[in-house]
C-alpha positions in Angstrom: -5.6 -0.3 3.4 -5.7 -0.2 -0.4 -5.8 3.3 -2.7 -7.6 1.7 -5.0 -10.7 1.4 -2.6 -10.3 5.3 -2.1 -10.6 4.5 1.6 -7.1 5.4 2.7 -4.4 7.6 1.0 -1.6 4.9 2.2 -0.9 2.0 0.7 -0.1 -1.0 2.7 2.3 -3.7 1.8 0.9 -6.9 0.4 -0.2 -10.1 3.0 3.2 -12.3 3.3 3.8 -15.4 1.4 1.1 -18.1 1.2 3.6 -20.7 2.8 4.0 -18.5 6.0 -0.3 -18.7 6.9 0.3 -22.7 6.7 3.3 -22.4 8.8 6.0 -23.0 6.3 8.3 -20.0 6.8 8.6 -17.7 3.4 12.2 -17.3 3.8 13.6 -21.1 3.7 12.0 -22.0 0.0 12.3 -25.0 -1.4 12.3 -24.5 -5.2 12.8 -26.6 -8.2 14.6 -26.5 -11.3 12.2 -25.2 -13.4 10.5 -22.0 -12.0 7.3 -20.3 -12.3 6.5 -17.9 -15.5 6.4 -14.3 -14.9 3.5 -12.1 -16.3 5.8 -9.6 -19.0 3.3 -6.9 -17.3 4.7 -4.9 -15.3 2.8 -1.1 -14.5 -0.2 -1.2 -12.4 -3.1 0.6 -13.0 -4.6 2.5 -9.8 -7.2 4.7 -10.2 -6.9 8.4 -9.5 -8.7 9.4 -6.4 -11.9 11.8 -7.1 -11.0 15.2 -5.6 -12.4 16.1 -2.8 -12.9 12.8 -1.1 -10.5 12.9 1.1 -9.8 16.3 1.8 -12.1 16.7 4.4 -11.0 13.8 6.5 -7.4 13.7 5.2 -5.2 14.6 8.8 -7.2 12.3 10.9 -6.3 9.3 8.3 -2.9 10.3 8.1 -2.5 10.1 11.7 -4.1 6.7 12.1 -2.5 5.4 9.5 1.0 6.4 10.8 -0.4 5.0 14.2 -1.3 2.0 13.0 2.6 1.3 11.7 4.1 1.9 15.4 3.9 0.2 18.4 0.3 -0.3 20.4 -0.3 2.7 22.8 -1.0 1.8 26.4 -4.1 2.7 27.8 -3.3 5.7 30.4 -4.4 4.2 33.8 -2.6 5.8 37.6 -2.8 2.6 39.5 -1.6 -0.3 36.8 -0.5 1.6 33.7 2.9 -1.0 34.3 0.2 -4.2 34.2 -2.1 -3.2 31.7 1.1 -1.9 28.9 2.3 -5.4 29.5 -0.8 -7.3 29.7 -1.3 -5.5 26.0 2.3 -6.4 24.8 1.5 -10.1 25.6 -1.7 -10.1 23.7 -0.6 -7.9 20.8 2.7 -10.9 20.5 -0.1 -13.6 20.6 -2.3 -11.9 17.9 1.0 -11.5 15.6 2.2 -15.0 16.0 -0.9 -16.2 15.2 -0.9 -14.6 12.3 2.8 -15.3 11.5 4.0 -18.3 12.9 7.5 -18.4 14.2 9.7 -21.4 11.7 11.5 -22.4 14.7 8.0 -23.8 16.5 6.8 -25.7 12.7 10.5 -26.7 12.1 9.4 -30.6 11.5 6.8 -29.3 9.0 9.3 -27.2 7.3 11.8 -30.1 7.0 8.9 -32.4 5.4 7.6 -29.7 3.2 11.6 -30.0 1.4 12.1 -32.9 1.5 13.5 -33.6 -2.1 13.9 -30.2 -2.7 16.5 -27.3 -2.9 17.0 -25.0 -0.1 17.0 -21.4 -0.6 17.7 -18.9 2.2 15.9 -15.5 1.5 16.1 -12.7 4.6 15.0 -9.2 5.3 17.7 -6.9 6.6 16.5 -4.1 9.6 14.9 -6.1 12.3 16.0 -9.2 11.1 19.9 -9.1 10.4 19.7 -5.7 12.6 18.0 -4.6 15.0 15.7 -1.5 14.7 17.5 1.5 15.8 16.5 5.5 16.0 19.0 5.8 13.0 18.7 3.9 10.3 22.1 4.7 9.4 23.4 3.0 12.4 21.9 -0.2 11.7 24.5 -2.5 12.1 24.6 -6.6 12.3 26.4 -8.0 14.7 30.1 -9.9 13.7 27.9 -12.9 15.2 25.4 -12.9 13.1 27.4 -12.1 9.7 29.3 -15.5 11.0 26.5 -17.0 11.0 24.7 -15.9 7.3 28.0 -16.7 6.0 28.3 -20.3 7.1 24.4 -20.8 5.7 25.7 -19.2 2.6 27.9 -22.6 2.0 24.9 -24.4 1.8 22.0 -23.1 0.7 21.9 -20.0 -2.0 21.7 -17.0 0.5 20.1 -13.9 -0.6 19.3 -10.3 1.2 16.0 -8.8 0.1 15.0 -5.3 1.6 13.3 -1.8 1.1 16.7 -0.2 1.4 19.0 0.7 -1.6 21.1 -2.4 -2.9 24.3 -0.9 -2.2 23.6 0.2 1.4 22.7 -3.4 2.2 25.7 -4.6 1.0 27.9 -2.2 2.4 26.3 -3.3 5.7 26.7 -6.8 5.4 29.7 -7.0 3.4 29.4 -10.9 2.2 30.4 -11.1 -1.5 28.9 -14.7 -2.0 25.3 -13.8 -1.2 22.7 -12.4 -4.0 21.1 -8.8 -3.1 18.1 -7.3 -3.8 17.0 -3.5 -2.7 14.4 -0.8 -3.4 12.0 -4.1 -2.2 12.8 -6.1 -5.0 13.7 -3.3 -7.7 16.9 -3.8 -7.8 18.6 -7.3 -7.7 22.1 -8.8 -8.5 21.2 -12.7 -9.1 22.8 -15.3 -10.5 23.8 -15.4 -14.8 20.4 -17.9 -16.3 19.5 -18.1 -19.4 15.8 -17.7 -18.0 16.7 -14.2 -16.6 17.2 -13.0 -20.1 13.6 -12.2 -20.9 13.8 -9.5 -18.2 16.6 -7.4 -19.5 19.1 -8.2 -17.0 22.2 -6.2 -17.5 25.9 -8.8 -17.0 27.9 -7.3 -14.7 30.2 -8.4 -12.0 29.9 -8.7 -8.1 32.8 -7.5 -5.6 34.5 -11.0 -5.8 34.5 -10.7 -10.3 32.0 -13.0 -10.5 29.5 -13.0 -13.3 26.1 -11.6 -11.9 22.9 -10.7 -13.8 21.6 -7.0 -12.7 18.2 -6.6 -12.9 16.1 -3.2 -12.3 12.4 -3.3 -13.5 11.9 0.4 -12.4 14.9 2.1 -13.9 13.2 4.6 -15.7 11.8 5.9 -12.6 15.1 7.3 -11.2 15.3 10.4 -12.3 11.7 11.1 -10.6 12.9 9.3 -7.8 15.6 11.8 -7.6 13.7 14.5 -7.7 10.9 13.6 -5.0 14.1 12.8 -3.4 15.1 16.3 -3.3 11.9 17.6 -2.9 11.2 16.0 0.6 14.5 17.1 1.6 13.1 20.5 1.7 9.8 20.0 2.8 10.9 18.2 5.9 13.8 20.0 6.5 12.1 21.9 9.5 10.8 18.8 11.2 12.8 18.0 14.1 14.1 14.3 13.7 12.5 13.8 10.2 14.8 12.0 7.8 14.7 11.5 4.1 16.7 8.4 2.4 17.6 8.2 -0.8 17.0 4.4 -1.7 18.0 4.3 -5.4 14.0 3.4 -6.8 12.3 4.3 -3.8 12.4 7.4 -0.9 11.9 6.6 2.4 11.0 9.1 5.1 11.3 8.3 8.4 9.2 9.6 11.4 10.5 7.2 14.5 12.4 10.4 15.7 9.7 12.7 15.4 7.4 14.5 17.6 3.8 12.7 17.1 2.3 16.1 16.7 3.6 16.7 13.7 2.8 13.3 12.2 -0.1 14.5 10.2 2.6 17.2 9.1 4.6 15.0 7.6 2.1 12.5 6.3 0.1 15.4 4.4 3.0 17.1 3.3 4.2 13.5 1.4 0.6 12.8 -0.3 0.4 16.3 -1.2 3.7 16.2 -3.1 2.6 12.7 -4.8 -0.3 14.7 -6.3 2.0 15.6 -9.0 3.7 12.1 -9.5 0.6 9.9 -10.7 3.3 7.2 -11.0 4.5 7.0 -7.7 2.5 5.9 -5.1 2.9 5.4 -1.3 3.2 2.5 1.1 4.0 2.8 5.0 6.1 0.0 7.7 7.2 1.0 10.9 7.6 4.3 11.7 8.4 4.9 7.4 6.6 6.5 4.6 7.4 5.2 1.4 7.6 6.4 -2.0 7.9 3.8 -4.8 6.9 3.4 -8.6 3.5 2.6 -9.6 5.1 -0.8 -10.3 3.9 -4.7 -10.1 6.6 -6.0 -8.8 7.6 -6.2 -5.2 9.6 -8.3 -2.7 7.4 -11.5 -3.4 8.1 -10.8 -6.9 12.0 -10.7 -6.4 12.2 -13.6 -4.4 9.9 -15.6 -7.1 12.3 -14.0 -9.7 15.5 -15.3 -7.9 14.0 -18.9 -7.5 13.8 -19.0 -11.3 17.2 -17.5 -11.8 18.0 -20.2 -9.7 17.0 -23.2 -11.5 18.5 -25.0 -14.0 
C-alpha cells in the first residue's frame, strides 16, 4: 500500500528485483564492468495526507495492515482446525513461490543468464543468514552457515544487505572480507572506485585495514533519527513485549512479542508521532514498524550502487 495514494498510512516495501519475477534470483548478479548511472536525486517527494481522511478509519487500517505483515490466521473450525491451518500453509507456500521462485528450482537458467559474466553474491540477514526469532537480539547464524558465506566469499564478491544497523550485522557475522550495507541500503562499506566518488563516499578502513569507501546518503537524518528513537522508547515503554531498535538511519519497532490487542496501540501511536517528522516516513515487514528518511534510495539501490563500485 502506497502513502502517496492516501489509501493506507503504511508504506510497503518496493516489489523485488525484476530478475527474481523471471526466475533469475536477485541475490546472485551477474554485473559488468561498467555499471548503470545513478540519478544525483535523491529526496522523494510524497504528498502530505489531507487531514481528516484517515482519522475516522485510522485503527482498523492499522490493524490490517500489521495483519497483513504476519503469518495467515487459520480459520477457527472444532472438527479440522489441524487440516484446514495446514491446508492454508500449503496454499499460502504455493501462492509465495509463485510469486518468488526459489534459485535452487531455475538453477540451469541462472547459470545461462551469467554466463560470461561476473558473479556477485548479495544476501539478506534475519531469515536468511538467521532464522527469525522472538528477539531480535538473539539472532544468531549458525558456525555452519558462516563456513559456508565465507568459502563463497573466495569467489564471488560477498556482500550483506539488511534493514538492521551496519554494525549490528557485522558484529553478528563477524567476516572481515565481505562488504556491508545497513539501515536498507543507507549505510554501506564497499569497495575504493573511482566511480563511487560522485556519491561522497567517505575512505576509511574495514576491521582487517583495508581501504573501504563509506557511503551514507541519509546522514543528515540522524540526529532526527535519534530523536524518534528516543521518543518511541517512551511511548511504548508500557507495552508488554514491544521493542524499539536503534538502527543508525532507521528505528524499528517490533510487535512479534506483543499482545494483538494492542496492535492498533502501537501502530497509531508510531503514525501519530510521524505527524511531526514530514521527512520520515513509515514502512512495515514481519511483525516490524519502520521508520526511515523520506529518501530515494533503498536496498535495490545499494545493491545497484555496489555493482558499480564493483566494476572496473
Amino acid at each position: 500500500m502506497d502513502l502517496k495514494s492516501n489509501t493506507s498510512p503504511v508504506v510497503t516495501d518496493p516489489a523485488p528485483m525484476t530478475q527474481s519475477r523471471l526466475g533469475i534470483h536477485s541475490a546472485l548478479m551477474p554485473y559488468s564492468p561498467t555499471g548503470a548511472t545513478f540519478s544525483p536525486t535523491l529526496f522523494l517527494t510524497i504528498p502530505r495526507k489531507k487531514p481528516g481522511i484517515l482519522d475516522d478509519v485510522r485503527s482498523n487500517t492499522w490493524l490490517d495492515a500489521m495483519k497483513s505483515s504476519s503469518p495467515t490466521h487459520s480459520k477457527k473450525n472444532k472438527d479440522s482446525n489441524t487440516e484446514l491451518a495446514a491446508n492454508e500453509g500449503v496454499l499460502g507456500y504455493r501462492i509465495w513461490m509463485l510469486k518468488y521462485p526459489s534459485a535452487l528450482s531455475s538453477f540451469e537458467q541462472i547459470t545461462n543468464y551469467a554466463k560470461g559474466k561476473r558473479i556477485a553474491l548479495f544476501l539478506d540477514y534475519d531469515g536468511t543468514l538467521s532464522p527469525i526469532v522472538d528477539d531480535p537480539d538473539r539472532a544468531f547464524m549458525s558456525g555452519a552457515m558462516r563456513a559456508t558465506v565465507r568459502n563463497v566469499a573466495k569467489y564471488f564478491p560477498t556482500a550483506i544487505i539488511s534493514g538492521r544497523s551496519r554494525d549490528k550485522v557485522y558484529d553478528f557475522v563477524g567476516l572481515a572480507e565481505l562488504y556491508y550495507a545497513g539501515s536498507h541500503g543507507m549505510d554501506i562499506m564497499g569497495p575504493v572506485r573511482s566511480v563511487s566518488d560522485d556519491y561522497s563516499c567517505i575512505r576509511s578502513t574495514n576491521k582487517q585495514g583495508k581501504e573501504v569507501n563509506l557511503f551514507q546518503p541519509a546522514g543528515e537524518f540522524l540526529p532526527m533519527i535519534d530523536e524518534v528513537f528516543r521518543s518511541l522508547i517512551e511511548l511504548t515503554k508500557d507495552i508488554t513485549g514491544a521493542k524499539v531498535e536503534n538502527n543508525k538511519f532507521c528505528v524499528s519497532v517490533h510487535y512479534r512479542n506483543v499482545d494483538e490487542k494492542s496492535w492498533s496501540t502501537i501502530g497509531e501511536s508510531v503514525d501519530e508521532l510521524l505527524k511531526h517528522y514530514p521527512r520520515l516516513r513509515l514502512t512495515h515487514g514481519r511483525k516490524v514498524l519502520e521508520v526511515r528518511p523520506v529518501l530515494n534510495w533503498d536496498k535495490g539501490k545499494a545493491v545497484e550502487f555496489l555493482l558499480e563500485s564493483l566494476g572496473e
